[in-house]
LOLUMSE-676819 format. One record per residue (C-alpha): residue number from 1; x, y, z. Coordinates in Angstrom, 3 decimals. Each point is the difference from the previous one (the first is absolute). Layout:
# residues N
 num        X        Y        Z
 NUM        X        Y        Z
...
END
This chain:
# residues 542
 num        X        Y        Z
   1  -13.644  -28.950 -116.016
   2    3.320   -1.436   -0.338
   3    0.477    1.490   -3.547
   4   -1.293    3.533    1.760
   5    2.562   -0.573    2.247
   6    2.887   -0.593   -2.120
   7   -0.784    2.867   -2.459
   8   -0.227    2.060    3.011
   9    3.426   -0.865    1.181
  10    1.895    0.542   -3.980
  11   -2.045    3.552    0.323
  12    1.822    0.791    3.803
  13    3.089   -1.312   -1.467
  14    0.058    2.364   -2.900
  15   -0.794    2.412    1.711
  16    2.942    0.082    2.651
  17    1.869   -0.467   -3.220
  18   -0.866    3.089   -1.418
  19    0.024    1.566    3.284
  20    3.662   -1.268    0.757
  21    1.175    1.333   -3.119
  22   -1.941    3.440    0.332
  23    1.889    0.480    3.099
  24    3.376   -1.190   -1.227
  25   -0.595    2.694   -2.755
  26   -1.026    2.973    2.560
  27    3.158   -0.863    2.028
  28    2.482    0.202   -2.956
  29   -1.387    3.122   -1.582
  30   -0.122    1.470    3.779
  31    3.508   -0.783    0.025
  32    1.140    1.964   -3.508
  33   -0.668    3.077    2.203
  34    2.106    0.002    3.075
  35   -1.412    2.382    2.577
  36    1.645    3.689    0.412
  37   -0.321    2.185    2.892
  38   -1.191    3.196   -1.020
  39    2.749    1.867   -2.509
  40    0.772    3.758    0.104
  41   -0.166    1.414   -3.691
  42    1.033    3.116   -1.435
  43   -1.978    0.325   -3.645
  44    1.226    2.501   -2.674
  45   -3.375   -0.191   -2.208
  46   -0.596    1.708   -3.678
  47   -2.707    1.897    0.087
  48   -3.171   -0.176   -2.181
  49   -1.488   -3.587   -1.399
  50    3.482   -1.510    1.603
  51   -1.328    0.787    3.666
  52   -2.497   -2.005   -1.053
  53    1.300   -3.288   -0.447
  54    2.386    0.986    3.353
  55   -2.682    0.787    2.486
  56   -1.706   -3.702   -1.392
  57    3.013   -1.620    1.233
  58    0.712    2.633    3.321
  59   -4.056   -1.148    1.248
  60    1.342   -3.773   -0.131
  61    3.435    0.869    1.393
  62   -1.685    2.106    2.585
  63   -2.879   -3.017    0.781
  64    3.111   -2.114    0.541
  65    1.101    2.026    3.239
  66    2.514    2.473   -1.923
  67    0.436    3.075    0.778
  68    0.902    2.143   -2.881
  69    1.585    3.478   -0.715
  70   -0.607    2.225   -3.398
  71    1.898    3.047   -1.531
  72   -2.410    2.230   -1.724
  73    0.233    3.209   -2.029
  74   -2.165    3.044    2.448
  75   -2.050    0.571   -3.553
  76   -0.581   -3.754   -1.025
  77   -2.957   -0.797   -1.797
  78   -0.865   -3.215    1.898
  79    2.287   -0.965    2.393
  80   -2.083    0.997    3.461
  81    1.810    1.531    2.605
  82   -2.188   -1.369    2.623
  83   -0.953   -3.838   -0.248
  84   -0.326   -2.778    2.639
  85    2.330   -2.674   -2.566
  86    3.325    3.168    0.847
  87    1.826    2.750    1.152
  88    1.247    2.312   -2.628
  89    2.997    1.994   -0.507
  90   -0.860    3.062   -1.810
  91    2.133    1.569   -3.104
  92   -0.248    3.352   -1.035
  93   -0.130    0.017   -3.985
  94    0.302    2.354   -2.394
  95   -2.602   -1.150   -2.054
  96   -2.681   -2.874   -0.758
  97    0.117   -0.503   -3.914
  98   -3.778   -0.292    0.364
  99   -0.621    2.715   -2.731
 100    2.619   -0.916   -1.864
 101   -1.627   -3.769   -0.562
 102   -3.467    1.585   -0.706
 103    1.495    2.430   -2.674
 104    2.513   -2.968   -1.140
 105   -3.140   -2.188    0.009
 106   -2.047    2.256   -1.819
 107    2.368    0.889   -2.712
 108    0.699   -3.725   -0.549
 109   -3.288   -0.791   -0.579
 110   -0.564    3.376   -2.617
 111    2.958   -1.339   -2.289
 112   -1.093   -3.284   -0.223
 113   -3.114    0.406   -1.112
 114    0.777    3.038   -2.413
 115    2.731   -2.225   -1.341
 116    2.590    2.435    0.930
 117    3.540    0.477   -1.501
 118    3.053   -1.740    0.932
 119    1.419    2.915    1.463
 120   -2.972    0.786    2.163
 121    0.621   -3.591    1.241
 122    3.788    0.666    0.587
 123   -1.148    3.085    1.846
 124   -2.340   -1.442    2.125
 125    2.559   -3.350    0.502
 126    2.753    2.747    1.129
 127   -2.032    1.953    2.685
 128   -1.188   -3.268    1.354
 129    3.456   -1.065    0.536
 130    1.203    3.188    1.301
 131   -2.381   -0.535    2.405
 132    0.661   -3.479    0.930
 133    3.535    1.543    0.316
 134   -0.992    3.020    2.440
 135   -2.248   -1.991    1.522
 136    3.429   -2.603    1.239
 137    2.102    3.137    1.013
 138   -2.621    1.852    1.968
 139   -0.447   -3.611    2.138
 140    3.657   -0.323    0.197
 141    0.093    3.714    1.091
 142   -2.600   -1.120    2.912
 143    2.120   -3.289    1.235
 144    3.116    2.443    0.236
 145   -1.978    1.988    2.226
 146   -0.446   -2.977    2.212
 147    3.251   -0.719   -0.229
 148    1.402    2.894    0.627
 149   -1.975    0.710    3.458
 150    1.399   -1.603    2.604
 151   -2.909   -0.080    2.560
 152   -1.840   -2.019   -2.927
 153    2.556   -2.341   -0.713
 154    0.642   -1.090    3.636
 155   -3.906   -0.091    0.168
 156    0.008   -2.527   -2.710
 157    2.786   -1.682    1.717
 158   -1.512   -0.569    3.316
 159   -2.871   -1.129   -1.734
 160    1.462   -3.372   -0.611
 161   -1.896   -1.016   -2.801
 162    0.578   -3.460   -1.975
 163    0.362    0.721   -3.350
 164   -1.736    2.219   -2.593
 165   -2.548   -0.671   -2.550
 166   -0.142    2.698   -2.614
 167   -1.673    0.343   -3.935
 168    3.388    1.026   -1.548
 169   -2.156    1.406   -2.713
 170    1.372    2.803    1.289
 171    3.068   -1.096    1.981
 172    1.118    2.366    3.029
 173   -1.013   -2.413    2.604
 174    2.830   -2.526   -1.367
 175    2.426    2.425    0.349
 176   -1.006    0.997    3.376
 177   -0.233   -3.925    0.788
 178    3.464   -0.011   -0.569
 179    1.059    2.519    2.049
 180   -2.055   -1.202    2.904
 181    1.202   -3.966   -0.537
 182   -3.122   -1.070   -0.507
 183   -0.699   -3.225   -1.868
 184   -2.385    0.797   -2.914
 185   -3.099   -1.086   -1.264
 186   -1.746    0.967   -3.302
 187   -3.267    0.336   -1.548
 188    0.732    0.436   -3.182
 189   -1.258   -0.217   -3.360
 190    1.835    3.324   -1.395
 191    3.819    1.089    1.257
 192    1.535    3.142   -1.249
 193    0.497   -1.019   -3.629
 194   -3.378   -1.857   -0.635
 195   -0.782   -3.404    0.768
 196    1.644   -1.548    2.484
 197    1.201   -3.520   -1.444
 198    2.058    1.704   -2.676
 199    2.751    1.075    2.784
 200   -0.266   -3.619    2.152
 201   -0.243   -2.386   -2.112
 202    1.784   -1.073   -3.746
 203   -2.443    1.669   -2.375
 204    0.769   -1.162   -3.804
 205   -1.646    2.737   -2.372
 206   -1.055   -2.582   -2.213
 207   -2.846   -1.306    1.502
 208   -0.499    2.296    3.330
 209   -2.086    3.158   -0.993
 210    1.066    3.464    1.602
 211   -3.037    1.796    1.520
 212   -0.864    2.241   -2.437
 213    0.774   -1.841   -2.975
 214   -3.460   -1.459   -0.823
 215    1.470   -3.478   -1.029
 216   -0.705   -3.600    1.479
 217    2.904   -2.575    0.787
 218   -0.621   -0.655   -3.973
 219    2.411    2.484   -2.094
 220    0.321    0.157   -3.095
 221    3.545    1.090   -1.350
 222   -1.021    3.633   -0.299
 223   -1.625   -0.177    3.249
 224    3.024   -1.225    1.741
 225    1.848    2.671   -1.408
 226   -2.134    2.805    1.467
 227   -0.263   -1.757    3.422
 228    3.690    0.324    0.294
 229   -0.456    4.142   -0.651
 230   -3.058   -0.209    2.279
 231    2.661   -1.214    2.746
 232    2.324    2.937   -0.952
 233   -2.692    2.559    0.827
 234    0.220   -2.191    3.126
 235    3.336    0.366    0.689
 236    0.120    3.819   -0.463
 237   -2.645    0.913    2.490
 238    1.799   -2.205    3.036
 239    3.493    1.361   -0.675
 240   -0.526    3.237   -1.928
 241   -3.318    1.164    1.749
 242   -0.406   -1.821    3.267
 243    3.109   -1.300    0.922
 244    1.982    3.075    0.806
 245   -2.448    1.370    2.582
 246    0.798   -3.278    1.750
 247    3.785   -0.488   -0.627
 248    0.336    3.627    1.900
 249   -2.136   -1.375    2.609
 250    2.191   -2.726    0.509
 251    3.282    1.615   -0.173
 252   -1.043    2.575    2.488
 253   -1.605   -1.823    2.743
 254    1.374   -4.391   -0.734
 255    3.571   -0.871    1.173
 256    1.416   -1.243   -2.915
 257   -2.658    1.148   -2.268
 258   -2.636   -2.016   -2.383
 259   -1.958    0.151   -2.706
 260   -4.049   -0.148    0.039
 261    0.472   -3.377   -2.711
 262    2.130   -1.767    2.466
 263   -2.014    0.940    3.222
 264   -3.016   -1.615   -1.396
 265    1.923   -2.616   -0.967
 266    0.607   -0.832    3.380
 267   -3.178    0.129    1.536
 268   -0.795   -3.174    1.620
 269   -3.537   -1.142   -1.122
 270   -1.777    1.208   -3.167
 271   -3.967   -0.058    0.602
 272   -0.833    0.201   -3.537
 273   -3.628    1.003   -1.284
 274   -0.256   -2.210   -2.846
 275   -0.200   -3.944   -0.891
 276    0.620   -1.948   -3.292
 277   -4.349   -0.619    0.041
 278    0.576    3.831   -0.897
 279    3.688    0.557   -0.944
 280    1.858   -1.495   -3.142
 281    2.389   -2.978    1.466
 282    3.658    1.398    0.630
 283    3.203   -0.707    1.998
 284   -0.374    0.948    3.561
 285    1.799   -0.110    3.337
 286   -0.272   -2.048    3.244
 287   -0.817    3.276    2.401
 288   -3.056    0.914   -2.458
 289   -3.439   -0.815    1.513
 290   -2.426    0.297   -2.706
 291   -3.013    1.014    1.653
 292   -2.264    0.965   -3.133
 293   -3.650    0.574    0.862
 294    1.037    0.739    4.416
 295   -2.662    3.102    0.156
 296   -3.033   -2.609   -1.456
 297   -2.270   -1.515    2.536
 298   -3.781   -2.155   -0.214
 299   -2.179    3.392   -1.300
 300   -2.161    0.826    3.019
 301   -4.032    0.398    0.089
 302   -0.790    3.798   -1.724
 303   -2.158    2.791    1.313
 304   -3.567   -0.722   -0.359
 305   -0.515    2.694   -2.961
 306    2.957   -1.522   -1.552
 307   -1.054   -3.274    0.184
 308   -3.343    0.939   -0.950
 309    1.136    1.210   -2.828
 310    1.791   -2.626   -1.301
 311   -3.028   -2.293    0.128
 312   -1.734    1.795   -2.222
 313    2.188   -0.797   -2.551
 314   -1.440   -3.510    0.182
 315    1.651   -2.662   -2.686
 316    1.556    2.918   -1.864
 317    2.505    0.352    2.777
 318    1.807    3.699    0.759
 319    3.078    1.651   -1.578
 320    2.463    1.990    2.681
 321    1.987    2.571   -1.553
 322    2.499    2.345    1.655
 323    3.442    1.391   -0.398
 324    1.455    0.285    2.755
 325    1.079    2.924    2.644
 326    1.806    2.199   -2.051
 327   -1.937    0.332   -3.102
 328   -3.326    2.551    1.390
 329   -1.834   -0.533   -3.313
 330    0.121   -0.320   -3.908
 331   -0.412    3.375   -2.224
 332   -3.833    0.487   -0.597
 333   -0.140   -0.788   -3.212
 334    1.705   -3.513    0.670
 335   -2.683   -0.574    3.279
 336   -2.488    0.367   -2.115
 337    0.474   -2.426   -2.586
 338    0.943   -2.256    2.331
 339   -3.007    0.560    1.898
 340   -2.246   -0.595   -3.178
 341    1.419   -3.261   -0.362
 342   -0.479   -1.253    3.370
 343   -3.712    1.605   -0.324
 344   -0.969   -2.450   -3.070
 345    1.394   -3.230    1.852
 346   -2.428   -2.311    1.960
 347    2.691   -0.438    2.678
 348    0.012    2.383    2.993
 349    2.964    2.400    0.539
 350    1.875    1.532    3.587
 351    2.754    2.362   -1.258
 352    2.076    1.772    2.028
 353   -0.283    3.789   -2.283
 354    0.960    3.389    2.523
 355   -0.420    1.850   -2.997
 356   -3.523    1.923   -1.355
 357   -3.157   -2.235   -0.498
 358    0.245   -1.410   -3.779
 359   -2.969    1.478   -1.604
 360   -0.368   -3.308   -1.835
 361   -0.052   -2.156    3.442
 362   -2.695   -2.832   -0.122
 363   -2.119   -1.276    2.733
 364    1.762   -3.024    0.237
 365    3.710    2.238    1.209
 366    0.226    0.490    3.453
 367    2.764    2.823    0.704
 368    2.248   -0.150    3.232
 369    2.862    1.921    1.331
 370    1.371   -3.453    1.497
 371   -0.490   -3.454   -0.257
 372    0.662   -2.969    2.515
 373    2.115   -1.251   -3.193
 374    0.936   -3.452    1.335
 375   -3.635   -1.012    1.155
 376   -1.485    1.084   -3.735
 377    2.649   -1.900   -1.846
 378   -0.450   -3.178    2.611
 379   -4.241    0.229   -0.958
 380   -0.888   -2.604   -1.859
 381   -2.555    2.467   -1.755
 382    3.355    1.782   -1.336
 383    0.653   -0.658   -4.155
 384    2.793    2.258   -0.725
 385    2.526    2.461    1.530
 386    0.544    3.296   -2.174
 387    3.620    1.175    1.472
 388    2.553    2.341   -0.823
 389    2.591   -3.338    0.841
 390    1.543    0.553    3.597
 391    2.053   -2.406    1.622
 392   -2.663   -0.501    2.978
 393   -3.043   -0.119   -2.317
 394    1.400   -2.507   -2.456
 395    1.531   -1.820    3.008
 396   -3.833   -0.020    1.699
 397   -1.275   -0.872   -3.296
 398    2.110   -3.340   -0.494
 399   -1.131   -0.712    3.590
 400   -3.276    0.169   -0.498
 401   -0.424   -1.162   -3.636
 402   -1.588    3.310   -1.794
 403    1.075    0.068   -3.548
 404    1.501    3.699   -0.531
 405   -0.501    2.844   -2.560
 406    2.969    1.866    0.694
 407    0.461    3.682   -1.492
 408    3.783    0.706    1.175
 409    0.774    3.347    0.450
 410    3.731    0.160    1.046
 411    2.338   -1.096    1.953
 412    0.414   -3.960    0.212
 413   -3.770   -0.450   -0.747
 414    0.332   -0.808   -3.601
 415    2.887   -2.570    1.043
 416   -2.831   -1.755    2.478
 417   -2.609   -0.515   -2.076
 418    1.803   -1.343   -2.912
 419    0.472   -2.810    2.478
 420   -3.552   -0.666    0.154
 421   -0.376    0.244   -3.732
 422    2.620   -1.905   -0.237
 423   -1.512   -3.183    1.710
 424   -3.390    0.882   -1.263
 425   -1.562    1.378    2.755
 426   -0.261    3.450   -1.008
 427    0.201    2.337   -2.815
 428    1.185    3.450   -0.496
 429   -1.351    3.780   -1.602
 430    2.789    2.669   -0.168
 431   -0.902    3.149    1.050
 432    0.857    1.649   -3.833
 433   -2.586   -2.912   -1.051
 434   -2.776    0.334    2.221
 435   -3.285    1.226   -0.911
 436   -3.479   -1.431    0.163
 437   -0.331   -2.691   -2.238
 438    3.586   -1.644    0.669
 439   -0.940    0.287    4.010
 440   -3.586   -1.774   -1.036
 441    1.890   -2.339   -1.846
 442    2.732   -0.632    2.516
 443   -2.851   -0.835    2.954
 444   -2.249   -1.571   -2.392
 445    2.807   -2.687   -0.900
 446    1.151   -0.575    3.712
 447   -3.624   -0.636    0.910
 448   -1.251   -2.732   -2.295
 449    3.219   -1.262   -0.965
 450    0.337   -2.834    2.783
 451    3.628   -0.744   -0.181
 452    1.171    3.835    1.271
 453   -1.700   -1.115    3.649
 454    0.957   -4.129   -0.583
 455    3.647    1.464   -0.119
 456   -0.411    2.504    2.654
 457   -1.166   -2.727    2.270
 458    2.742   -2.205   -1.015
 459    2.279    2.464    1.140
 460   -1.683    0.361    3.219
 461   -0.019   -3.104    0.827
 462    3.943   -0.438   -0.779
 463    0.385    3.407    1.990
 464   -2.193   -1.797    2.960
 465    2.103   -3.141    0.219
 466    2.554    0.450    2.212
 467    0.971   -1.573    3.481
 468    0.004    3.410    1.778
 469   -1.709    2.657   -0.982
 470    2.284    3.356   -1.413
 471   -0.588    2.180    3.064
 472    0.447   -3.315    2.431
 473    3.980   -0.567   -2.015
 474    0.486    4.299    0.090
 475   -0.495   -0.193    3.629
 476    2.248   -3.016    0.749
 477    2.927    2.100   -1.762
 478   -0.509    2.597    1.610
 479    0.083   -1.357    3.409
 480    2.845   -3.119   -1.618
 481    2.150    3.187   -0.468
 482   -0.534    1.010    3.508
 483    0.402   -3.238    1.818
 484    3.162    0.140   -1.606
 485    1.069    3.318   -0.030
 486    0.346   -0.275   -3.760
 487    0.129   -2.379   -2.834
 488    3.879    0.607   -1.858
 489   -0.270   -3.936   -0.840
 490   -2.469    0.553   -2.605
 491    2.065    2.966   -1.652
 492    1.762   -0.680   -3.102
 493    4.145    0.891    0.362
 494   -0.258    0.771   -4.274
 495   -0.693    3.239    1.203
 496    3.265    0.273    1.652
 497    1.561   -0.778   -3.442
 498    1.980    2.558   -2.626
 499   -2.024   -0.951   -3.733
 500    2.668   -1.484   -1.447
 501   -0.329   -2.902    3.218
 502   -3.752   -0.208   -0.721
 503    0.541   -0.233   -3.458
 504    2.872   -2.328    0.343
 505    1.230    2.374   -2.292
 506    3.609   -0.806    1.853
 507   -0.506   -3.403   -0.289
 508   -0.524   -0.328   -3.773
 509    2.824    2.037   -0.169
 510    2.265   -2.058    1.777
 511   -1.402   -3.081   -2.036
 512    0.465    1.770   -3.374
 513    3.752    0.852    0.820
 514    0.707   -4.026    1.230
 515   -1.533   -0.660   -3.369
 516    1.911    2.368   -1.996
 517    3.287   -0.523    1.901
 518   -0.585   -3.847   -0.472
 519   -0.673    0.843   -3.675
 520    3.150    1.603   -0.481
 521    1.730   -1.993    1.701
 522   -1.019   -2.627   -1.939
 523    1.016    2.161   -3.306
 524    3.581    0.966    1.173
 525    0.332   -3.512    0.736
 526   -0.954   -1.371   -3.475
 527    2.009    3.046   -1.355
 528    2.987   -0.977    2.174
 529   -0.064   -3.452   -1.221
 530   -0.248    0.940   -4.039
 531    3.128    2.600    0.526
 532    2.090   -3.335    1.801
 533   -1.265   -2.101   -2.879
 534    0.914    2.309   -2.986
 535    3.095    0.584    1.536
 536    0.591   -3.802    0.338
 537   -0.924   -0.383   -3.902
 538    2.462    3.101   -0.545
 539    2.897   -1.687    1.607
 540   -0.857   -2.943   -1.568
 541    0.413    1.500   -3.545
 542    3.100    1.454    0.710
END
């Protein structure tokens, strides 16, 4: 009884252990996030799979007590006008680039696959960017409007609001931040000329891949040498194509005037969508909160049919394939064979496909307009995840450990998967290279070689381990910034600095005339002292 007794009392002592600690733990990560009455923020979102990722974070900002304010185009495709998370202000636009991405996209994918010419390339390249550049002036052309009516201005005054927290993707809402004296908050992955890192941080070309590029942070010599013209396209399209639009912007309506570059430079916090589970390591700044991954939550029980469904697969498991919002559906020819694979595999398939029914589609294919994307990838019935190589599917894919066939299509995708194929936990068909067998080939590999998903879940699990989660550190920026009413301590002053200061190009200047001077110094002394010595020997001899 005594022994009973004894064992009982080490148990109730361990226990108040654990329990002390427990508690000591609860009160220190309750006091990383200092409570903030509710905030009053204006949001300049990009449309498109950016408002997205913004309206993840505007539900937590807004089930914090926030109350929360969004510019829209009149003609957006998926910013609401009515929603119970904001108020809107309205834009009137002069147009949506909605065709112009579903031609763009549909042309894009007809010259890869027929292996088009480089000129059809260049062609295609040039009206993108002409785009990208109209697309800049016409938003610039709406902020002026705001700026220029007086009624909205002192609206926007008497508003009060604490800062702004924009995508500067497309960058008006700095600008207008600016002019408004708001402190500025970004969620960011792109800025006006690409990715975002490149114009805050030091960013050697030897080992930091430009988007685009199709190289890892292992170059060879040529491959350096074409990242550094990859970063000249770079620079042409923020101060040949974009830049201006904002520079006139600037001039007109900032005392003083600015430049887009330094604006975003200044922002206070950078909520960045990436990580280094994801992202190649780089140099980075103390006001960037890499928040990789924010949009991913614990997948959520399916619809009955659904989940139905994915039972029936049994041990063979299910494949989800989709890609993404823009892309309706592949040419028919393309559906099919791809439907003819999926129809010889044992596995069951859900694929997201708006186009016509493949006349090859197997019993085992379930066709959907949408899919609750996060909950399939979070099944455990899930194998593999066929995806064109978004940012928020290869993001959710890390999260929830699905190895990834990625087909890229444009844009950054190709860029995103390499980073999974990189670290093994993906591979990758181009679109001029697929065709049935190399797409049976590709899914056969990820699904019975085991180290695509061992590496996949690796990088989960490094993506998982964190002391806050990435939405729980986004939100205590966001409301840091305005506790504060801004955040210049974590701003670099480099930015502040003519390139020859950066460089120390001044500097080694400066050093290299000391040492020259010195050096000559030291020669017209030695030369001095030979002329005094010959003359000494002359005299001598006379």
């Amino acid at each position: 009884m005594q022994m009973k007794m004894q064992l009982f009392s080490v148990l109730l002592d361990k226990m108040y252990k654990h329990y002390g600690i427990a508690c000591l733990l609860s009160l220190y990560m309750m006091s990383l996030v200092s409570p903030c009455d509710g905030g009053n923020i204006l949001i300049f979102p990009v449309d498109g799979s950016h408002w997205i990722n913004m309206k993840v974070l505007m539900e937590e900002l807004h089930s914090r007590g926030h109350k929360m304010t969004v510019i829209r185009a009149s003609n957006s495709w998926y910013i609401a006008e009515q929603s119970p998370l904001y108020t809107t202000i309205n834009l009137e636009m002069e147009n949506s680039f909605e065709d112009f991405f579903d031609i763009f996209l549909k042309e894009q994918i007809k010259a890869q696959r027929e292996g088009a010419s480089a000129l059809t390339f260049l062609k295609l390249t040039k009206d993108f960017l002409h785009m990208i550049s109209q697309a800049h002036a016409i938003w610039c052309k709406a902020v002026e409007s705001i700026l220029e009516d007086d009624k909205m201005v002192k609206s926007l005054l008497d508003a009060k609001y604490d800062l702004m927290l924009t995508d500067p993707a497309v960058a008006p809402g700095v600008v207008l931040a600016k002019y408004l004296k708001l402190p500025i908050v970004l969620n960011v992955r792109w800025v006006t000329s690409g990715d975002g890192q490149f114009l805050l941080a030091p960013s050697p070309l030897s080992y930091i891949p430009v988007p685009g590029s199709g190289f890892t942070d292992k170059m060879s010599f040529l491959q350096r040498v074409q990242n550094v013209l990859y970063y000249s396209i770079v620079l042409v399209q923020q101060y040949v194509l974009v830049g201006p639009s904002y520079d006139a912007l600037c001039k007109k309506h900032i005392e003083g005037g600015c430049d887009i570059i330094s604006l975003l430079q200044d922002a206070d916090i950078w909520l960045f969508r990436s990580d280094f589970v994801f992202d190649f390591p780089r140099p980075t700044m103390p006001n960037v909160i890499y928040m990789g991954g924010f949009q991913c939550k614990q997948s959520q029980p399916l619809s009955a049919e659904l989940e139905d469904f994915m039972q029936s697969a049994g041990e063979h498991g299910v494949i989800v394939m989709t890609l993404g919002t823009l892309v309706h559906a592949f040419p028919t020819d393309l559906a099919d064979e791809i439907a003819s694979v999926f129809a010889k595999l044992p596995q069951k398939v859900i694929w997201r496909h708006l186009g016509a029914r493949p006349s090859t589609l197997g019993n085992n294919t379930l066709l959907v307009d949408w899919m609750p994307q996060k909950d399939l990838l979070g099944h455990p019935q899930t194998k593999v995840f066929v995806a064109h190589g978004g940012t928020n599917g290869v993001q959710e894919a890390i999260y929830h450990g699905v190895p990834v066939l990625g087909i890229p299509l444009f844009f950054d995708q190709f860029d995103n998967l390499l980073r999974l194929q990189d670290r093994g936990a993906g591979t990758i068909i181009r679109l001029s290279e697929l065709n049935g067998d190399t797409f049976e080939k590709g899914l056969k590999e990820l699904l019975h070689q085991e180290h695509y998903r061992d590496n996949m879940q690796r990088l989960s699990r490094l993506h998982r381990d964190q002391p806050l989660s990435s939405m729980d550190q986004a939100v205590f920026w966001v409301e840091y910034v305005i506790r504060h009413k801004g955040a210049p301590h974590l701003r670099t002053q480099a930015y502040q600095m003519p390139w020859y200061s950066f460089y120390s190009v001044d500097v080694l200047l400066l050093l290299l005339s000391a040492v020259t001077g010195t050096v000559l110094c030291v020669v017209a002394l030695f030369r001095l002292l030979c002329c005094r010595n010959r003359t000494k020997i002359k005299d001598k001899m006379h």
